[in-house]
C-alpha positions in Angstrom: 46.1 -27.7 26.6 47.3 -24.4 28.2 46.6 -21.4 26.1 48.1 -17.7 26.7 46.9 -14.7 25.5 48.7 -11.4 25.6 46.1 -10.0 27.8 47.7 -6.6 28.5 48.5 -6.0 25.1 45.1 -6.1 23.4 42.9 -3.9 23.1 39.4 -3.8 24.7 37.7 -4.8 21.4 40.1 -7.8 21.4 39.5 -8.8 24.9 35.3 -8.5 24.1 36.0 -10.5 20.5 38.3 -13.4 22.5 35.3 -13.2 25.7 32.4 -13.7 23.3 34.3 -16.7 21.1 34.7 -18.5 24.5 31.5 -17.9 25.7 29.8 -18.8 22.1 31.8 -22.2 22.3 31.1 -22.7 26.2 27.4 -22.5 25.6 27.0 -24.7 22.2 26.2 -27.7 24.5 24.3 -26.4 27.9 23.7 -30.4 29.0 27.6 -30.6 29.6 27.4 -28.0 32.4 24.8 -28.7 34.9 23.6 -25.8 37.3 24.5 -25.9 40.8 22.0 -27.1 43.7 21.3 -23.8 44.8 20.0 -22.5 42.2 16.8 -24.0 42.1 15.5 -23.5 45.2 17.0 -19.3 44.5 14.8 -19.2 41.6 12.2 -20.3 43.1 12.4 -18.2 45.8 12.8 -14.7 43.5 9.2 -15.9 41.1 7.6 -16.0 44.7 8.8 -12.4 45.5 8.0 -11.5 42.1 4.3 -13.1 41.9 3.8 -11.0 45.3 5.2 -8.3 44.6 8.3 -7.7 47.0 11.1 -8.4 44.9 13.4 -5.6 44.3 15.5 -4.6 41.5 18.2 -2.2 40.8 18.9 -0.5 37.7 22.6 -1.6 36.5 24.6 1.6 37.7 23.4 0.8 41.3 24.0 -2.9 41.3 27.4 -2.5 39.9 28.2 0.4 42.9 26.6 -2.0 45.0 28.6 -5.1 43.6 31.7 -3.3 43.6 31.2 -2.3 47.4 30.6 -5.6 48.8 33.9 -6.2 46.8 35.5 -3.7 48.8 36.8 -1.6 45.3 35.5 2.1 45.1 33.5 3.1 41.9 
C-alpha cells in the first residue's frame, strides 16, 4: 500500500504528529523487528567502558555538530 503525504505542505507540528503515529504503531509489537547482530556485542562493549569509567559522552548540541560533520552538512 503506497501512501503520500504532502510533506512540504505541512507544517512542522504535522510532520512531529504524522512521525509520532508511525513510530507509536511501529513499536506496538517490538518481537516483529529483531535487532541487528551488532548490536549486542556494541552494547556490550559501551557497559564495559561505562563500569570502568572511559566512556565518553557528549551533550546533544555537540553530538549533533559532530553528527552533522561526519555528514559533511555545516551546522
Amino acid at each position: 500500500m503506497a501512501v503520500t503525504l504532502p510533506i512540504a505542505r505541512m507544517s512542522r507540528e504535522d510532520k512531529l504528529r504524522a512521525m509520532e503515529a508511525l513510530w507509536s504503531d511501529l513499536t506496538q509489537d517490538e518481537t516483529e523487528t529483531a535487532s541487528p547482530a551488532w548490536h549486542g556485542p556494541v552494547l556490550r562493549e559501551t557497559e564495559q567502558l561505562v563500569r570502568e569509567g572511559k566512556a565518553k559522552f557528549l551533550d546533544w548540541p555537540s553530538a549533533r555538530r559532530r553528527l552533522l560533520r561526519k555528514a559533511g552538512r555545516r551546522t
